[in-house]
LUMLUMLUM-919106 format. One record per residue: x, y, z of N, C-alpha, C in turn; residue in one letter. Coordinates in steps of 0.05 Angstrom, whole numbers, padded with zeros to 5 digits, always signed. Layout:
% residues N
XYZXYZXYZA ...
//
This chain:
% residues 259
+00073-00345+00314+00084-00320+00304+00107-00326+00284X +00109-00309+00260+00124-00318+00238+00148-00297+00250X +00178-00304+00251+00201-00291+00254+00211-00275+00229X +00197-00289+00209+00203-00268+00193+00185-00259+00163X +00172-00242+00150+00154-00233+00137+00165-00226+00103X +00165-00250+00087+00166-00241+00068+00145-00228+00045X +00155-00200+00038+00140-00192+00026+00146-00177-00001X +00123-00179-00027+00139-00177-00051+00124-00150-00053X +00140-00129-00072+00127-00109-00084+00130-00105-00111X +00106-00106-00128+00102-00102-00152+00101-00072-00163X +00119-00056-00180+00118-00033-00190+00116-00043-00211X +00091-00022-00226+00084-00027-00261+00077-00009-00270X +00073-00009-00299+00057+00000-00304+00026-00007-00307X +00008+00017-00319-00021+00009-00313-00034+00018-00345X -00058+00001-00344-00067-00002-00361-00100+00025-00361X -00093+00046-00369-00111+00074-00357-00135+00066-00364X -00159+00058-00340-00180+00053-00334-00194+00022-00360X -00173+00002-00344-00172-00020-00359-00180-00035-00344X -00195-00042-00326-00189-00070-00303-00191-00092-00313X -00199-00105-00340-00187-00128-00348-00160-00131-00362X -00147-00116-00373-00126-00119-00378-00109-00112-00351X -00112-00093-00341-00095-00093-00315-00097-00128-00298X -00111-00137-00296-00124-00160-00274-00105-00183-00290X -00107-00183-00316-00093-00207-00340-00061-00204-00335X -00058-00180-00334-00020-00170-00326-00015-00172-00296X -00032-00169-00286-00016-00176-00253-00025-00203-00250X -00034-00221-00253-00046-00240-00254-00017-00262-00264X -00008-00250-00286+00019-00260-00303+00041-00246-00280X +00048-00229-00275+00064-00213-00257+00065-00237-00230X +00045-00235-00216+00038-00261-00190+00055-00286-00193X +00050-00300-00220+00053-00318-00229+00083-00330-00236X +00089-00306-00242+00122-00299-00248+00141-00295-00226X +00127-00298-00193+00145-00293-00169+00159-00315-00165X +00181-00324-00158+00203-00338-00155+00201-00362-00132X +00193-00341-00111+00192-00358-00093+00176-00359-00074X +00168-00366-00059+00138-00366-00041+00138-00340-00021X +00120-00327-00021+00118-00307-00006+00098-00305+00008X +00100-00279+00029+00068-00281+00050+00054-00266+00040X +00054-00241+00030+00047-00210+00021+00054-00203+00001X +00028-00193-00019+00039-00183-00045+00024-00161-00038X +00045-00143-00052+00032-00104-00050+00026-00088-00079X +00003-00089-00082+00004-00070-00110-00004-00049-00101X -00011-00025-00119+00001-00007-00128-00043+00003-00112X -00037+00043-00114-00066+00055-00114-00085+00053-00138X -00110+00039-00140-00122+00041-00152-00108+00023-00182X -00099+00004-00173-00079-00017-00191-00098-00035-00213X -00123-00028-00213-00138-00036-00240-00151-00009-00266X -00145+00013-00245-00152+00035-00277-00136+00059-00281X -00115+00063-00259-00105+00089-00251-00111+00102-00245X -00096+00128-00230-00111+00150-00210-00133+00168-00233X -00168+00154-00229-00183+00168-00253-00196+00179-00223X -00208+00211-00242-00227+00217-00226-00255+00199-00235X -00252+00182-00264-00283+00182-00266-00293+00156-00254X -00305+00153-00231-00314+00134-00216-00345+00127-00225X -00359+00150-00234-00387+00131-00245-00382+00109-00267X -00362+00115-00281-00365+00091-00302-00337+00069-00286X -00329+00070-00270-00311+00055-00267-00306+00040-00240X -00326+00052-00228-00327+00039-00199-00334+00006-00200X -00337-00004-00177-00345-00034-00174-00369-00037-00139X -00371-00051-00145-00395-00059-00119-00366-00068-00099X -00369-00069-00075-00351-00073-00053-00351-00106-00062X -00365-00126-00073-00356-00154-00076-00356-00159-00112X -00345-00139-00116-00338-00138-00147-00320-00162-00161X -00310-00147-00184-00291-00170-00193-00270-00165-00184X -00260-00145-00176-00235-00142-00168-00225-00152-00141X -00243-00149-00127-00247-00175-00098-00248-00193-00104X -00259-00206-00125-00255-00237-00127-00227-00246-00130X -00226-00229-00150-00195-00237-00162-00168-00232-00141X -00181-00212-00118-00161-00220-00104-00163-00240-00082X -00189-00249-00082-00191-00266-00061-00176-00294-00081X -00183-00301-00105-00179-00324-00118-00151-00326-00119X -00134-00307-00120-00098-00293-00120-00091-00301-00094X -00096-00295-00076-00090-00297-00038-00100-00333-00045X -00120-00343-00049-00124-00371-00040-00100-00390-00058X -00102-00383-00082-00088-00404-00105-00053-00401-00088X -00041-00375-00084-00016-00368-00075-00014-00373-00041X -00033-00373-00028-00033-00380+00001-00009-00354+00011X -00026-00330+00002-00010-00310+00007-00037-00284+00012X -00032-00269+00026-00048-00235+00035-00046-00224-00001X -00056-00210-00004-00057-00188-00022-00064-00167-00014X -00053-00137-00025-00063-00107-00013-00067-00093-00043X -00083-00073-00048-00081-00055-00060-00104-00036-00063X -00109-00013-00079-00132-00003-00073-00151+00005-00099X -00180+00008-00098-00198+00001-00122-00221+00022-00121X -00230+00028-00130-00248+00049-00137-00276+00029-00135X -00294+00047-00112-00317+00029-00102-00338+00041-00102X -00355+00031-00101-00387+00045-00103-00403+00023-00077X -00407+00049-00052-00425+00036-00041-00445+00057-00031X -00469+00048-00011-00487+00071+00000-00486+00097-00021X -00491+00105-00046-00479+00122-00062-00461+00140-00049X -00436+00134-00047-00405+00148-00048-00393+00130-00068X -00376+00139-00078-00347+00128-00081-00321+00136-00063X -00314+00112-00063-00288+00101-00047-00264+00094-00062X -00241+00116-00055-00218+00095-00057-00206+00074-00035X -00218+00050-00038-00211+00033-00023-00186+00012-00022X -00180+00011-00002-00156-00011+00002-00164-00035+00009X -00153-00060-00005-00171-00077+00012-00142-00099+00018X -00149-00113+00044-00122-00132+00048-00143-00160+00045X -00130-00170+00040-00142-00198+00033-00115-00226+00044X -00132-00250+00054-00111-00257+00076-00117-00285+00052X -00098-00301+00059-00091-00329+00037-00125-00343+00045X -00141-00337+00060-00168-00369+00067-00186-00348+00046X -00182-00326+00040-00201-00304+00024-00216-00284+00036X -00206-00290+00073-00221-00264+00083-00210-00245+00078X -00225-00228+00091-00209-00190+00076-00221-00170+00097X -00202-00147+00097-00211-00125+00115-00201-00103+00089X -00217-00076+00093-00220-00061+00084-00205-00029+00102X -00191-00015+00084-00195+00012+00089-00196+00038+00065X -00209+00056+00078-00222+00071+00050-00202+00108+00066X -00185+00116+00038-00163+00123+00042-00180+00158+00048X -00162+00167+00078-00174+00182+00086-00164+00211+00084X -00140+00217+00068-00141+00243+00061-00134+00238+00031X -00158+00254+00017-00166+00258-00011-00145+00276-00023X -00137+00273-00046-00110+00289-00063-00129+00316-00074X -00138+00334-00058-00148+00361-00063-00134+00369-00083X -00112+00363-00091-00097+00382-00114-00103+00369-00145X -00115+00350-00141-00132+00337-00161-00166+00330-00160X -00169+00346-00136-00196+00352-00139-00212+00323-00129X -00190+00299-00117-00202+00269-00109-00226+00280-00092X -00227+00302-00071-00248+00308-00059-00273+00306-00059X -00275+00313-00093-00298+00322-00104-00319+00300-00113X -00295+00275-00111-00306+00252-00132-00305+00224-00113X -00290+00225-00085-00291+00201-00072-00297+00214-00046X -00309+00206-00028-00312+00208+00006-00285+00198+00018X -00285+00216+00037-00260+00207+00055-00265+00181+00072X -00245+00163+00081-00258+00151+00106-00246+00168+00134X -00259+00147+00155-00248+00163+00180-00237+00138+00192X -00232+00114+00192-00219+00097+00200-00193+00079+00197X -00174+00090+00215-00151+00076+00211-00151+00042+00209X -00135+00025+00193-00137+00000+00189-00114-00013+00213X -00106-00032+00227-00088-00041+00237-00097-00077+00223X -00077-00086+00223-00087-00118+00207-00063-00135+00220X -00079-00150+00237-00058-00180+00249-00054-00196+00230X -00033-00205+00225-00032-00225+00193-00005-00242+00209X -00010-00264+00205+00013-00287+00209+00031-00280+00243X +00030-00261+00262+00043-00246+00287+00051-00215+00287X +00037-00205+00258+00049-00188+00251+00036-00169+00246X +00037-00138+00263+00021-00124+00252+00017-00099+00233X +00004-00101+00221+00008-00078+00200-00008-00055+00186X -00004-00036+00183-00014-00014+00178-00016-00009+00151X -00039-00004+00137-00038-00007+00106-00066+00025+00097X -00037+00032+00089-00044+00065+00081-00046+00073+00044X -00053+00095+00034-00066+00101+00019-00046+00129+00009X -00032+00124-00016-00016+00150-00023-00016+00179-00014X -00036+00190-00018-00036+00225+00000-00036+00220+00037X -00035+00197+00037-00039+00188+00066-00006+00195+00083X +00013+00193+00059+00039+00188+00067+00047+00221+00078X +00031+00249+00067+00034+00266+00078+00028+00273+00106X +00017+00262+00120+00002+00261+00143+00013+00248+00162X +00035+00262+00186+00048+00241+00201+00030+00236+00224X +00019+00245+00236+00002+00239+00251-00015+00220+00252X -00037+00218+00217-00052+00190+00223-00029+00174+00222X -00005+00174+00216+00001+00144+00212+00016+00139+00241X +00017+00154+00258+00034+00150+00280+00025+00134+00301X +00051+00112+00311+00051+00083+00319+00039+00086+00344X +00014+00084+00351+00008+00080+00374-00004+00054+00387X -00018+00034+00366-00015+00010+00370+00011-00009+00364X +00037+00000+00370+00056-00018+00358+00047-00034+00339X +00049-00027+00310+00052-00035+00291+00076-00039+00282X +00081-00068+00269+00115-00079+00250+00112-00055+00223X +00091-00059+00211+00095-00046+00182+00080-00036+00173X +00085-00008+00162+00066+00015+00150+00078+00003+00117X +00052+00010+00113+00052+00005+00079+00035+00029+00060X +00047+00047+00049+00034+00060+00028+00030+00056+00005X +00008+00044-00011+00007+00041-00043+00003+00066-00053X +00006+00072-00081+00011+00099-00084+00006+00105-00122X -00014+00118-00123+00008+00138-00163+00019+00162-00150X +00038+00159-00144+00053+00193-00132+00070+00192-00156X +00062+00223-00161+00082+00226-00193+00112+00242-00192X +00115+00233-00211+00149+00241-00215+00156+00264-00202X +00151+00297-00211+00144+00318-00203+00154+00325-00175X +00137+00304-00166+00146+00304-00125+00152+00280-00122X +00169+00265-00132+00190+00240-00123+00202+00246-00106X +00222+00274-00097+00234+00271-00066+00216+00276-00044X +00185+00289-00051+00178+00287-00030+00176+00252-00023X +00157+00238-00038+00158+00208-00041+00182+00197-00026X +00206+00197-00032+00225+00183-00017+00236+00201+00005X +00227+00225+00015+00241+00240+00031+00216+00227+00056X +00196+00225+00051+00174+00215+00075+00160+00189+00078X +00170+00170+00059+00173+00148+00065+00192+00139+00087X +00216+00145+00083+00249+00143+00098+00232+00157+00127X +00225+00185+00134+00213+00190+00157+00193+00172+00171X +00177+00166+00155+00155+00153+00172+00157+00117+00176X +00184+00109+00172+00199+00092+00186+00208+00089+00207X +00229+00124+00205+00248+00129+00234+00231+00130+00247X +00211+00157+00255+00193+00159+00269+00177+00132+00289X +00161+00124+00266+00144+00103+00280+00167+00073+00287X +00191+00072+00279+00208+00054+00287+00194+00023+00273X +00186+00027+00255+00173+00011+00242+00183-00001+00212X +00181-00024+00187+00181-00022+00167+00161-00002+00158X +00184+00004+00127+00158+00021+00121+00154+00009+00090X +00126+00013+00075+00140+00000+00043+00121+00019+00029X +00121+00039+00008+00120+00042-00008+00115+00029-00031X +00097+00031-00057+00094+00015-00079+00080+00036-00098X +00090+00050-00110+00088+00058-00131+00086+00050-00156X +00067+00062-00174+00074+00058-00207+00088+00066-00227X +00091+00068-00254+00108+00076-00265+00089+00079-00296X +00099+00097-00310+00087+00106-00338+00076+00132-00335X +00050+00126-00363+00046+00154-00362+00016+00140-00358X -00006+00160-00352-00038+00168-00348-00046+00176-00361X -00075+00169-00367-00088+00184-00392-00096+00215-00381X -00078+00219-00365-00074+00247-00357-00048+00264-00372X -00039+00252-00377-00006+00253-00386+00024+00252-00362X +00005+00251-00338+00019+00254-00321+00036+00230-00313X +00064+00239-00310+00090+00210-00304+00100+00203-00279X +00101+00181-00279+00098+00171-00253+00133+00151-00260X +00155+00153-00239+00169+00139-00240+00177+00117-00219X +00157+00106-00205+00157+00091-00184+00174+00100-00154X +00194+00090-00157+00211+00090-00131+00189+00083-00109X +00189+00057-00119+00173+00037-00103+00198+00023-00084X +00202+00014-00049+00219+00023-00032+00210+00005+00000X +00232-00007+00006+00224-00021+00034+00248-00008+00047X +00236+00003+00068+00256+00017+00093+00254-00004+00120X +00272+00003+00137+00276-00017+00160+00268+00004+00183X +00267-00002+00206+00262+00020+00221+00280+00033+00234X +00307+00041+00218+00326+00056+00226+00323+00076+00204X +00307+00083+00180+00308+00086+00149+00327+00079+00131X +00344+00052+00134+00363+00041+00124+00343+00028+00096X +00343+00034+00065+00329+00017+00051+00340-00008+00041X +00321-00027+00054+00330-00061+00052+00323-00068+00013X +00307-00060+00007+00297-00069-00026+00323-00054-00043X +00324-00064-00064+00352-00074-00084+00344-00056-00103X +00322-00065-00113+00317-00057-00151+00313-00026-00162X +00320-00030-00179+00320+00002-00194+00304+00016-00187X +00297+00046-00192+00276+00055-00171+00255+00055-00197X +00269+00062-00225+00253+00078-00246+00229+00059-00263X +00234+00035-00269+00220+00024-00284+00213-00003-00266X +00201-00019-00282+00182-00039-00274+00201-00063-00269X +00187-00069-00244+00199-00089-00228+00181-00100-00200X +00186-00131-00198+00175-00149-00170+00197-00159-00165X +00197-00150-00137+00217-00159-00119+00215-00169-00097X +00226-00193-00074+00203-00203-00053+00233-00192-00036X +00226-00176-00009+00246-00173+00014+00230-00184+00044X +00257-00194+00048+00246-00209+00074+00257-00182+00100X +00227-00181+00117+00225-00171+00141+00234-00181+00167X +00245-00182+00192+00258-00201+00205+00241-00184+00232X +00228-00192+00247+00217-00189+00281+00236-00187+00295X +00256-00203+00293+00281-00194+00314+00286-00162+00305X +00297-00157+00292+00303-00130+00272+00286-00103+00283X +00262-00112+00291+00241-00086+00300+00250-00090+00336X +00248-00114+00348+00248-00117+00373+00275-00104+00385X +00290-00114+00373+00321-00104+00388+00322-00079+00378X +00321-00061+00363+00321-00035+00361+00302-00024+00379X +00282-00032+00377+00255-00012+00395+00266-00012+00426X +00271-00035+00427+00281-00053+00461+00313-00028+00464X +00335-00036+00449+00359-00013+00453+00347+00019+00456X +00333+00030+00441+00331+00060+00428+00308+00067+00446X +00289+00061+00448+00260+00063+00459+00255+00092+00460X +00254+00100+00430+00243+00123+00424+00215+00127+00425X +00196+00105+00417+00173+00102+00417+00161+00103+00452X +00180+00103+00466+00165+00106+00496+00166+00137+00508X +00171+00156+00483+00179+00181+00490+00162+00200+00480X +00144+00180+00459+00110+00198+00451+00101+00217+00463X +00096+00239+00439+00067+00259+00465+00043+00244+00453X +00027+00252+00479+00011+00250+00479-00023+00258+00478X -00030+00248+00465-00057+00274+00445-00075+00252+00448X -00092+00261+00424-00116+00245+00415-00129+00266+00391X -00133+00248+00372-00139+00265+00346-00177+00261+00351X -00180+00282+00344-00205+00292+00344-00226+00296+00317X 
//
């Protein structure tokens, strides 16, 4: 078990429905990290931007964009997360995929659709929550409209860290940092956020406030919220244990079952 989890988050901008230029810039971005890390987090849909148009832009589930992150996780001996526009059984998926440093990978396909952009119309929901053991550590790896929803994300397998990748735009930035900070206290968990930044060939602006919370909602990450930046913050296991162990809010759950 690792005592402690370093992990970097990349906020950028994006290259609107580019996946080779996007793949050539984070690729340089990776390359440019400082110092060795376990976890790199990019961003929703971090090779074309939030497009509805998935027929011309999708990928096969062992596309290039899986390679590249399996080839990224092996060369760095580091996980990778982020999420990609997929074509399988005819649906499209916005999928997340985590990818571990040997190049295996687990998948989750993000399960509440941004209705206010009509994602409904153009990707299938999934119905499966992800939990991912990585190095002693477990973690939950969620999907931007996901972050409205306290319930799927609520800790019932003790999970260390919820992670949202995200284009959540400017517009509703305090929602963004007002329920990130919650769904830390709550689940007594890290939480991380990773947003982008620019504009969409939508015109729509996105200012990151990309964000690592502790599980008191104290934010541990440093860097400006507005523009582009990789930053690596280290997670500490003592840090989750002695709080949960003092507070033991999490032993005070109701109890349900989602249906």
């Amino acid at each position: 078990m690792e005592e402690i989890l370093k992990t970097t988050i990349i906020q950028s901008e994006l290259h609107w429905e580019n996946a080779t230029a996007n793949l050539k810039m984070f690729s340089e971005k990776i390359r440019l990290i400082e110092s060795k890390t376990d976890l790199i987090v990019l961003p929703e849909m971090f090779t074309t931007g939030f497009s509805m148009n998935a027929e011309k832009l999708s990928e096969p589930n062992d596309g290039e964009t899986l390679q590249w992150m399996i080839s990224e996780a092996k060369k760095n001996n580091c996980a990778i997360t982020g999420s990609v526009i997929i074509s399988e059984d005819n649906h499209f998926y916005n999928r997340l995929f985590f990818v571990f440093p040997d190049g295996s990978f687990k998948k989750y396909d993000k399960k509440h659709t941004f209705t206010l952009a009509k994602e409904n119309e153009t990707y299938a929901a999934g119905s499966e929550r992800l939990i991912v053991d990585y190095r002693g550590w477990r973690i939950c790896p969620l999907v931007c409209y996901d972050l409205r929803f306290p319930v799927w994300a609520r800790n019932t397998e003790d999970y260390d860290v919820l992670i949202y990748v995200a284009n959540w735009p400017k517009v509703r930035t305090l929602a963004w940092d007002t329920l990130l900070r919650a769904r830390a206290i709550e689940n007594m968990a890290y939480c991380i956020g990773v947003n982008r930044v620019g504009l969409d060939g939508n015109n729509h602006e996105y200012i990151g406030h990309s964000a690592v919370y502790d599980t008191l909602g104290k934010q541990i990450s440093k860097n400006s919220f507005e523009k582009e930046f990789t930053e690596t913050v280290i997670m500490e296991k003592e840090h989750i244990q002695n709080n949960r162990k003092h507070l033991q809010f999490l032993n005070d759950r109701d109890t349900f079952t989602l249906t």
